[in-house]
C-alpha distance (Angstrom), angle and dihedral (degrees) to the residues before:
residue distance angle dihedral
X1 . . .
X2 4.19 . .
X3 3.21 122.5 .
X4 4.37 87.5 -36.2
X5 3.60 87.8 -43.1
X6 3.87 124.9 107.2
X7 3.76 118.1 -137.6
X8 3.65 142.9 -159.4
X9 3.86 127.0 -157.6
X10 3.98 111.3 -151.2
X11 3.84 139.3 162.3
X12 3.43 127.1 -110.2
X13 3.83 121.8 164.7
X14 3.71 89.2 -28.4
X15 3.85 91.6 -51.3
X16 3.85 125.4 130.6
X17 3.85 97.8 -127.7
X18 4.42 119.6 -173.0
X19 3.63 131.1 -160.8
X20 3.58 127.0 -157.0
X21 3.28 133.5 171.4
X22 3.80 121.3 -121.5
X23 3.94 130.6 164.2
X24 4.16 86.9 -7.2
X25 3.60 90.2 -56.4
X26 3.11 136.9 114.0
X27 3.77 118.0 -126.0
X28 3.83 116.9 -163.2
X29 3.84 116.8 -150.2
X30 3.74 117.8 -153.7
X31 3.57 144.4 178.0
X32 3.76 98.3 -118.9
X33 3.84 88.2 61.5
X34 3.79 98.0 -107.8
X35 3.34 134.9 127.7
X36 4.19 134.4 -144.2
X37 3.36 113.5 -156.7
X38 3.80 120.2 -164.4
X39 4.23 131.4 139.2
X40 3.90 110.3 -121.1
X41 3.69 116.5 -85.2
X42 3.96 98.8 -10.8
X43 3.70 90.8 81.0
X44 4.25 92.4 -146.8
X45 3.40 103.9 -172.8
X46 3.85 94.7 46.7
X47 3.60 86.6 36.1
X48 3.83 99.2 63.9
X49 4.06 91.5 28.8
X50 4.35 77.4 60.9
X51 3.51 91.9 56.9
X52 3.86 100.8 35.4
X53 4.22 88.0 58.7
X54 3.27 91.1 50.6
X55 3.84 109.6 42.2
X56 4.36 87.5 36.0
X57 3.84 96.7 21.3
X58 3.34 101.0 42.6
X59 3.93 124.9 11.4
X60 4.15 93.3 30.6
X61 4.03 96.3 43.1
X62 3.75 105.3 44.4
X63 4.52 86.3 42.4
X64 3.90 94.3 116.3
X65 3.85 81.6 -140.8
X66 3.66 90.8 64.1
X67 3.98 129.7 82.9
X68 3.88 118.2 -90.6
X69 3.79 85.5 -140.8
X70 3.26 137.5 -14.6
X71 4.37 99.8 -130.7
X72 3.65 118.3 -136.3
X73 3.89 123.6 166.1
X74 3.69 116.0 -115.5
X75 3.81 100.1 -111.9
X76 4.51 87.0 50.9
X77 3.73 86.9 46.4
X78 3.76 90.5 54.5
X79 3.70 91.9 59.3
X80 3.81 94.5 46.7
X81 3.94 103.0 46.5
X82 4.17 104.5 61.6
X83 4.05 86.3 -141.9
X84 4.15 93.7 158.1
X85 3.80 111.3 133.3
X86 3.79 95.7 -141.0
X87 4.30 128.9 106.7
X88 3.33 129.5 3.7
X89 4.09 121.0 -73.8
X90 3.54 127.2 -142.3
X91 3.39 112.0 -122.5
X92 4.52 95.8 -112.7
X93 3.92 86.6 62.9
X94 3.78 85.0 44.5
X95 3.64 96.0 55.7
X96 3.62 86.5 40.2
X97 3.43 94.8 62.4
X98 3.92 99.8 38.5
X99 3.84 78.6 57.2
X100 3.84 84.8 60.2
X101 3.58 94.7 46.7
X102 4.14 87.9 58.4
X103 3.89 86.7 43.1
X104 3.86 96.5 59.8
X105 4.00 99.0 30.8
X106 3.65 121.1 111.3
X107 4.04 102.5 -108.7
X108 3.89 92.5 -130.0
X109 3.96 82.8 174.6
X110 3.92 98.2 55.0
X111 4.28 104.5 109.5
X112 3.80 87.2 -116.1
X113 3.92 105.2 55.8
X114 3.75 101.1 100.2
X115 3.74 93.5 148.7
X116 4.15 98.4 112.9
X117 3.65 139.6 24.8
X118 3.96 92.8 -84.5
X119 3.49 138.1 50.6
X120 3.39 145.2 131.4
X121 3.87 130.7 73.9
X122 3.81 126.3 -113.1
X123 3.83 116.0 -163.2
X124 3.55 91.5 -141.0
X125 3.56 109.6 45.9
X126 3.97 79.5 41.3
X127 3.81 90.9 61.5
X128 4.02 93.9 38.5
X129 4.28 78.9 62.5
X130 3.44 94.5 55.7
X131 3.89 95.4 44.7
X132 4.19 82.9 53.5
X133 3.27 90.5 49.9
X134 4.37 95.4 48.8
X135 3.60 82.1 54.6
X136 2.93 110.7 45.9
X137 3.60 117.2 -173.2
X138 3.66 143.2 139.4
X139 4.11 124.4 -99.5
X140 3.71 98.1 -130.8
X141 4.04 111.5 92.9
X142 3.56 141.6 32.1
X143 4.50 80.5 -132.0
X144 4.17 94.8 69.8
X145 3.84 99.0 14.4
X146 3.59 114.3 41.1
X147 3.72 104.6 134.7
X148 4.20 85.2 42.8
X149 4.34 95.8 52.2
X150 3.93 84.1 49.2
X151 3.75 94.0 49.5
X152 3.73 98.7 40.5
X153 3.80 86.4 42.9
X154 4.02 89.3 57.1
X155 3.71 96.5 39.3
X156 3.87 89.6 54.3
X157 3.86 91.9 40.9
X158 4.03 84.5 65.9
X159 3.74 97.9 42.2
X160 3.85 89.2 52.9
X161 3.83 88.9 46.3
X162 4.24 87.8 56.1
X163 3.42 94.0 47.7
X164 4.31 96.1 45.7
X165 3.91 92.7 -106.6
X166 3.56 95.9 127.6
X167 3.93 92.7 150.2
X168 3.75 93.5 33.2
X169 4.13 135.1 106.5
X170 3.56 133.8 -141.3
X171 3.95 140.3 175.8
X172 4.12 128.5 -151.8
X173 3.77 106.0 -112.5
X174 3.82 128.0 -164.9
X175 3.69 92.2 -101.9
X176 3.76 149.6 -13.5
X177 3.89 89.3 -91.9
X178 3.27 99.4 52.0
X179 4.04 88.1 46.8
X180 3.59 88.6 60.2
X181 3.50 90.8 48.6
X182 3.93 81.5 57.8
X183 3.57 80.7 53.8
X184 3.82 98.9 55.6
X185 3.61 92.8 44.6
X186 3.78 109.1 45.2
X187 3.86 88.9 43.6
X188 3.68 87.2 54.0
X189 3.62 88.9 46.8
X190 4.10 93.5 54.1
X191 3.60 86.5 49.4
X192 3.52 107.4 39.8
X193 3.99 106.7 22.4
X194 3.84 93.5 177.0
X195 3.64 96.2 67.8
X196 3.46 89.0 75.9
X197 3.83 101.2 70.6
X198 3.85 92.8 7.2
X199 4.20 100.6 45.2
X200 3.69 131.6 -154.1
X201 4.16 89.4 -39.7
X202 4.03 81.0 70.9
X203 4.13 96.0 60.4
X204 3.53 139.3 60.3
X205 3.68 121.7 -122.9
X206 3.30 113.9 -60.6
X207 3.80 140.7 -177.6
X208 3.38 145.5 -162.7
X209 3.70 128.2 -133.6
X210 4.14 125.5 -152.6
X211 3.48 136.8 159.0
X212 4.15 119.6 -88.3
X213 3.40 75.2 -117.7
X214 3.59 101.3 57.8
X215 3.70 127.9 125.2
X216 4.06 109.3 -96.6
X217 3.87 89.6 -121.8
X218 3.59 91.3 86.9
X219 3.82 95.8 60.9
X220 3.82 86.2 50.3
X221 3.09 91.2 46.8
X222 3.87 92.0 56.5
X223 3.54 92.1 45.5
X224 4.08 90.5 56.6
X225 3.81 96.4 48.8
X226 3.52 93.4 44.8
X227 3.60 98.4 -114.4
X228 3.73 88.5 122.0
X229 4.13 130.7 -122.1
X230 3.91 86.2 -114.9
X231 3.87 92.3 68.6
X232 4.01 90.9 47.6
X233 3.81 95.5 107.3
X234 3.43 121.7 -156.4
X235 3.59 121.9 -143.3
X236 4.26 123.6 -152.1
X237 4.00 115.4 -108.9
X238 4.09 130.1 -148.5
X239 3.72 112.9 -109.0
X240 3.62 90.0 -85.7
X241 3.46 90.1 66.9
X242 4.72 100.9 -107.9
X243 3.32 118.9 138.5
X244 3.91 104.3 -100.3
X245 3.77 115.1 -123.4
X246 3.59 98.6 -145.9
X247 3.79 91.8 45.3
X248 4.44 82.6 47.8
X249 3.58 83.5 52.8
X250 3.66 105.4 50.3
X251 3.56 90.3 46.9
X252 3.51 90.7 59.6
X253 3.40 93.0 49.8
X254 3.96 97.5 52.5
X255 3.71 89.7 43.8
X256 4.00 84.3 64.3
X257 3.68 95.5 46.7
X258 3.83 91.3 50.9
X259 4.45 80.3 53.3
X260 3.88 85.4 -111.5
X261 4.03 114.2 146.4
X262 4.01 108.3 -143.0
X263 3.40 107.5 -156.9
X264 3.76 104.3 166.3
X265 3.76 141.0 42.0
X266 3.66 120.1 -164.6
X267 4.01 112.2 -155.1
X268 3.70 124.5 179.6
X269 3.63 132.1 -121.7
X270 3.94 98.4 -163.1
X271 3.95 113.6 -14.4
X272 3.58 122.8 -128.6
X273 3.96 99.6 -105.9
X274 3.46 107.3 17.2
X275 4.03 106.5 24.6
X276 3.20 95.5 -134.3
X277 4.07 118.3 165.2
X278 4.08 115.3 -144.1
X279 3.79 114.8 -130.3
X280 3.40 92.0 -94.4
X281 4.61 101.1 -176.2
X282 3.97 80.0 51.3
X283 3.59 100.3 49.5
X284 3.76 87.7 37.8
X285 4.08 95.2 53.6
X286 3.84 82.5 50.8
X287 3.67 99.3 47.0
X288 4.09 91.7 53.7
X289 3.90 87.1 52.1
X290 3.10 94.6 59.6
X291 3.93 101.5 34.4
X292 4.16 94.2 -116.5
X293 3.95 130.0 141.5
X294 3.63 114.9 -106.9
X295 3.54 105.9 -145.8
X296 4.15 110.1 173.3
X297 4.05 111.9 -165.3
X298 3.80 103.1 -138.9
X299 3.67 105.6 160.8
X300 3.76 86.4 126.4
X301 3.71 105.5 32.4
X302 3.69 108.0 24.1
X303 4.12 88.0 91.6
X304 3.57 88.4 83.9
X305 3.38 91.8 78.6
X306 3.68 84.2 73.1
X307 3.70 93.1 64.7
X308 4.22 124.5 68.0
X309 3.74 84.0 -155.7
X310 4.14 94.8 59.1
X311 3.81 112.3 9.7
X312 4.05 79.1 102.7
X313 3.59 90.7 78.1
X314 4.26 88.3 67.1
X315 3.78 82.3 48.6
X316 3.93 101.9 158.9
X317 3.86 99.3 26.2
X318 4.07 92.2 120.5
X319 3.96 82.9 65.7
X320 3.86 96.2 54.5
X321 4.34 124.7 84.9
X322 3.67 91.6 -131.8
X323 3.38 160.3 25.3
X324 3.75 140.8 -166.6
X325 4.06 106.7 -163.1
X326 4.32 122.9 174.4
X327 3.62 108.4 -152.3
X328 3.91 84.4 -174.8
X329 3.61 88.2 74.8
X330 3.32 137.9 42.5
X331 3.89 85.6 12.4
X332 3.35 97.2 53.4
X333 3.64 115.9 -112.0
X334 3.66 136.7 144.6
X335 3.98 113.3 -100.4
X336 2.78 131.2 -61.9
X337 3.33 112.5 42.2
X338 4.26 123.6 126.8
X339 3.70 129.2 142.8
X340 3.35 129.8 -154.0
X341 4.32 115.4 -154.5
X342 3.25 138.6 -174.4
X343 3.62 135.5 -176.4
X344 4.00 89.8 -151.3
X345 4.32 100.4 89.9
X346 3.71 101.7 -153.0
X347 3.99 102.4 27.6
X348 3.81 94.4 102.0
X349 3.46 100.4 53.4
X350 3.91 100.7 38.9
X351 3.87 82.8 54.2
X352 3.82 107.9 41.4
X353 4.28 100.9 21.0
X354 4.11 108.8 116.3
X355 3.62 90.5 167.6
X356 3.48 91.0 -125.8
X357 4.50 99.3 -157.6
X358 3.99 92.5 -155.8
X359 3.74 90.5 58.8
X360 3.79 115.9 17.1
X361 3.60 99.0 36.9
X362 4.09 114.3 162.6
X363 3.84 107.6 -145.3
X364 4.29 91.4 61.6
X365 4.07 112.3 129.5
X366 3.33 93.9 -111.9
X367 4.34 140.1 70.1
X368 3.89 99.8 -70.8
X369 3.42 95.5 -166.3
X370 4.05 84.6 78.1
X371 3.44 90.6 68.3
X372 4.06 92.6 99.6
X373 3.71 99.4 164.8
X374 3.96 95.1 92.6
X375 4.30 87.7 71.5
X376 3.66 85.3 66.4
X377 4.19 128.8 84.0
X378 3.98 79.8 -140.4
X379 3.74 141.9 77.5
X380 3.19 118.0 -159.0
X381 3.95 112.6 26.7
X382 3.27 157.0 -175.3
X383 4.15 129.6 -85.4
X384 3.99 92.6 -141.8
X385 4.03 90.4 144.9
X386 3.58 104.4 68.7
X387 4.05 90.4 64.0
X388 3.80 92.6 58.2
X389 3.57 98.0 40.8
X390 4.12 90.6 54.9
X391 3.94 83.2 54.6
X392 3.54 100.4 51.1
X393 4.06 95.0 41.6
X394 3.44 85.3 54.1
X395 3.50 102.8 50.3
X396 3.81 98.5 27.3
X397 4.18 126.4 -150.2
X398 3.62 89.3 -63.5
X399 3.96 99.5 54.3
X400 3.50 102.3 37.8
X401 4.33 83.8 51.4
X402 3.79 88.8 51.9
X403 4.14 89.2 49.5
X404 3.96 85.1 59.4
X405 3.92 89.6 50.0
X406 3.49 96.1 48.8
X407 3.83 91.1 58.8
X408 3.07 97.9 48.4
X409 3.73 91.2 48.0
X410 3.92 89.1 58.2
X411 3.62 92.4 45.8
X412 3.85 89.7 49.2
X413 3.92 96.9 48.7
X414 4.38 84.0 41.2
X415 3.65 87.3 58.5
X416 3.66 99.5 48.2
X417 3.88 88.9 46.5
X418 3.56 93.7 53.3
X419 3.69 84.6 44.4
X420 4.21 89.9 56.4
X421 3.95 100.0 34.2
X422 3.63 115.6 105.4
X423 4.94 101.3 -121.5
X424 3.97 89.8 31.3
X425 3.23 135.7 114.8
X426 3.59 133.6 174.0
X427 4.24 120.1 -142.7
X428 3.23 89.5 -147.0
X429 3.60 144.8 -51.3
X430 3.50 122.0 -57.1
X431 3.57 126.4 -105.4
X432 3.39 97.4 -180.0
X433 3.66 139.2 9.0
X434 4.07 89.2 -59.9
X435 3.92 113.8 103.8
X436 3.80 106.9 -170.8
X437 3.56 120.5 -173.4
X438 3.75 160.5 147.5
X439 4.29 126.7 -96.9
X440 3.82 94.8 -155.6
X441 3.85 105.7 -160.9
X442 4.15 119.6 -139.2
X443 4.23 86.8 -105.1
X444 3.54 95.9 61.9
X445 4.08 104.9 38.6
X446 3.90 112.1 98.9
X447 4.00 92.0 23.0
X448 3.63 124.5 118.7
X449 3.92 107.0 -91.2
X450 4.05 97.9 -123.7
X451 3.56 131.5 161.7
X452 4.50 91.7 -96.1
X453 3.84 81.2 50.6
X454 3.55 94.5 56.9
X455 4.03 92.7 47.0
X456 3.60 85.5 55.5
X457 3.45 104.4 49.9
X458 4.02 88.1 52.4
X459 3.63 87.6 67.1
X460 3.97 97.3 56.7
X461 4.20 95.6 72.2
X462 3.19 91.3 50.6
X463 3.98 93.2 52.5
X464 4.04 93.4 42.1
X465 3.87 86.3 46.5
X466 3.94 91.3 58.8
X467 3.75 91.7 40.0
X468 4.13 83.9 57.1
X469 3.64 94.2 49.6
X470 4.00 95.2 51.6
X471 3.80 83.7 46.2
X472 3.58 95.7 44.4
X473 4.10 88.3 -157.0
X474 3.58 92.1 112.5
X475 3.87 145.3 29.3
X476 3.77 117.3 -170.6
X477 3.80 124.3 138.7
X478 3.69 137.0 -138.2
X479 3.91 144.9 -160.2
X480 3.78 150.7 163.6
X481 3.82 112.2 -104.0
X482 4.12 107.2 -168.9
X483 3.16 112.9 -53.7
X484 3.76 99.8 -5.9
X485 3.40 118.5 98.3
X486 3.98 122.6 -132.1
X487 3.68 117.3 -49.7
X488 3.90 130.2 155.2
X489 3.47 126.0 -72.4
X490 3.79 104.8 -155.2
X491 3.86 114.9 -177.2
X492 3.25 127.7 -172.5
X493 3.83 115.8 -154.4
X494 3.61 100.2 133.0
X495 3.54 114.8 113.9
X496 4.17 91.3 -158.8
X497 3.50 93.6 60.1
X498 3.85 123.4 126.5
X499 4.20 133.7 -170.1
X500 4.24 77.9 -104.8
X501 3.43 84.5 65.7
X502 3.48 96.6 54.6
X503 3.76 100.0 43.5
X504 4.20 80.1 54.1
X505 4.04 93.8 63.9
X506 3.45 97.1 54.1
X507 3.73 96.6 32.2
X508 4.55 83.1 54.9
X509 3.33 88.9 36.8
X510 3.77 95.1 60.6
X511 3.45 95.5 41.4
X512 4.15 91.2 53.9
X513 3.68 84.4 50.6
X514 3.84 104.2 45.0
X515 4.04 90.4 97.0
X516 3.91 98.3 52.5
């Protein structure tokens, strides 16, 4: 006892820390000068934090009568969040201001934010991220993860199975870019196993080819593995955006005459702005001719595989090496949440293991071989399967296939309303569950379609999408794409979306555009 209060002595980091007891709470002492304060067994802070993110977080922000967001420019948002890193807080002004921090966040699960390639928010893979999060704990061995290697084991197992990978291996990754970076590396690896030990000194030149299309992660990717953004070829697409096989072809072919080795094609499974899906059996029969790795980017589009009624549109996958698939898109999960697969078993770990002895040692009492962590360019990473495979136990084969067909039901009955309603256009129809079109204000209909015409309509998304944000009734984005000006990029990943929804956007979006 001290002074009528009982304290502990405990170790953390090498610090003496004390507890006492003071009011019914318990007040914890440390050497960096701060203080956690937190009654016994109720948990208050996390307690009231609990409710807060699910009355604001949850109920309030995804309430299609509430804002989207509620806009503030950086410099006003700096003087309404207290963000200074300086004394200690007490845990009401805390709460106050994580309450902020819900009130001027983007609702990315509100049914009407369509503006990225995720949205949405799934109670159950919602409460598989806060489990992660309890525990805590790094995805690298079978000795601090065990329940975690199992699950991302089985998760993956199923994901190889829908893309015809049965023998195959595959690893979460913190991202779709940095599983195509996977991508670039192990095929480079299969190819050229010296450049392992040896590096780029070891290989001739080599170049990568993608679609014009492509996402811009495999130029990055290039530039960080020293292959070089200059030797990321790109290859022409039809006018529905695919990569063209006899454009893939010739490219090959001129690579080889300029003594260039190709040793990867990057196909795409639903682009980013159009959703377009690459011709995969084509590209495939061409690949094997000419003794290249198919890799096909499908963190968008590869959730069709899901669906009976779609998977067609990834017809060919089983023939490619690889595949980069983000469950925290179309299939609804919380970020992150990107796998990389491969249908080649022991490619990850003959390219990435470093045999690390304070982690992956070989004489512990236990099945080394569920020590997984060595597959990965990390150490220490993160548990992203558990939040997918709550989702997908919950909702079983059958419900997570009929999430997939109600998007693309929306997008379907979207399309043919922009189709029938008088100042829209579509760009063209949708392959996926990306509905791209024009908002054609009253001043430009009946006018001939020139060149100045053109230039002006590019300036009207841009308007409508600012009037959105200040409204905060609807998120949808928009872009240029060649030589087509900005249009609308509506996505549809939302798995609470309904055809109501749909005849909202371009009900708002005519209003916002009325004046012109």
């Amino acid at each position: 006892m001290e002074n009528g209060h009982s304290v502990s002595n405990g170790i953390t980091n090498g610090h003496a820390i004390k507890k006492k007891k003071e009011n019914g709470h318990v007040i914890t002492n440390g050497a960096n000068g701060t203080n956690g304060n937190c009654p016994e067994s109720s948990h208050h802070f996390l307690t009231q934090l609990f409710e807060t993110m699910v009355s604001e977080g949850i109920d309030k922000a995804n309430d299609r009568k509430n804002k989207i967001v509620e806009f503030k420019h950086p410099k006003e948002l700096e003087q309404i969040l207290d963000l200074d890193l300086k004394d200690a807080t007490s845990d009401d002004r805390l709460l106050s201001i994580c309450s902020d921090v819900i009130k001027y966040s983007v609702k990315t699960g509100h049914p009407r934010f369509f503006n990225q390639l995720f949205g949405g928010l799934d109670e159950y893979t919602l409460g598989g991220s806060w489990l992660t999060e309890t525990l805590n704990t790094s995805q690298y061995t079978f000795e601090v993860a065990p329940v975690f290697i199992l699950i991302e084991q089985c998760v993956i197992k199923k994901m190889l199975g829908l893309a015809g990978f049965d023998d195959g291996d595959g690893i979460f990754c913190p991202g779709g870019s940095i599983s195509n970076m996977y991508a670039l590396n192990v095929a480079r690896y299969q190819r050229f196993p010296d450049v392992k030990l040896k590096g780029m000194h070891a290989l001739p030149k080599i170049c990568v080819l993608t679609s014009e299309k492509g996402h811009y992660s495999i130029k990055k990717g290039a530039a960080f593995l020293g292959i070089g953004m200059e030797n990321v070829i790109p290859v022409k697409t039809d006018n529905q955006g695919r990569m063209s096989p006899t454009a893939l072809e010739t490219a090959i072919q001129e690579c080889q005459r300029k003594e260039m080795v190709p040793y990867l094609v990057n196909a795409t499974g639903g682009s980013t702005v159009l959703g377009a899906y690459d011709p995969l059996d084509e590209i495939a029969t061409i690949c094997q001719k000419y003794g290249i790795w198919l890799h096909v980017d499908g963190a968008w589009g590869a959730s069709v595989l899901l669906s009976k009624n779609h998977k067609g549109l990834m017809k060919g996958i089983e023939r490619a090496d690889s595949l980069t698939w983000n469950p925290h898109k179309m299939m609804g999960a919380n970020l992150q949440a990107s796998v990389f697969l491969t249908k080649h078993k022991s490619v990850l770990l003959d390219a990435h293991a470093a045999n690390a002895k304070y982690l992956f040692q070989q004489d512990k009492f236990y099945d080394v071989s569920y020590d997984t962590g060595d597959k990965s360019v990390q150490c220490g990473r993160k548990v992203d399967a558990l939040k997918v495979w709550t989702m997908w136990k919950a909702k079983g084969d059958t419900g997570m296939a009929a999430d997939i067909d109600n998007l693309f039901t929306c997008s379907k009955y979207l399309a043919q309303l922009v189709t029938s309603t008088e100042g829209f256009r579509l760009v063209q129809e949708p392959q996926c569950t990306n509905v791209c079109f024009w908002y054609i204000p009253k001043r430009f209909r009946g006018k001939e379609e020139t060149q100045e015409w053109w230039q002006e309509l590019g300036k009207v998304a841009p308007e409508i999408k600012k009037k959105m944000v200040e409204r905060g009734t609807l998120l949808i984005g928009y872009q240029p794409d060649g030589d087509l000006v900005n249009f609308f990029r509506m996505v549809l990943s939302n798995m609470a979306v309904t055809k109501s929804d749909m005849n909202f956007v371009v009900e708002e979006i005519a209003r916002l555009g009325s004046d012109l």
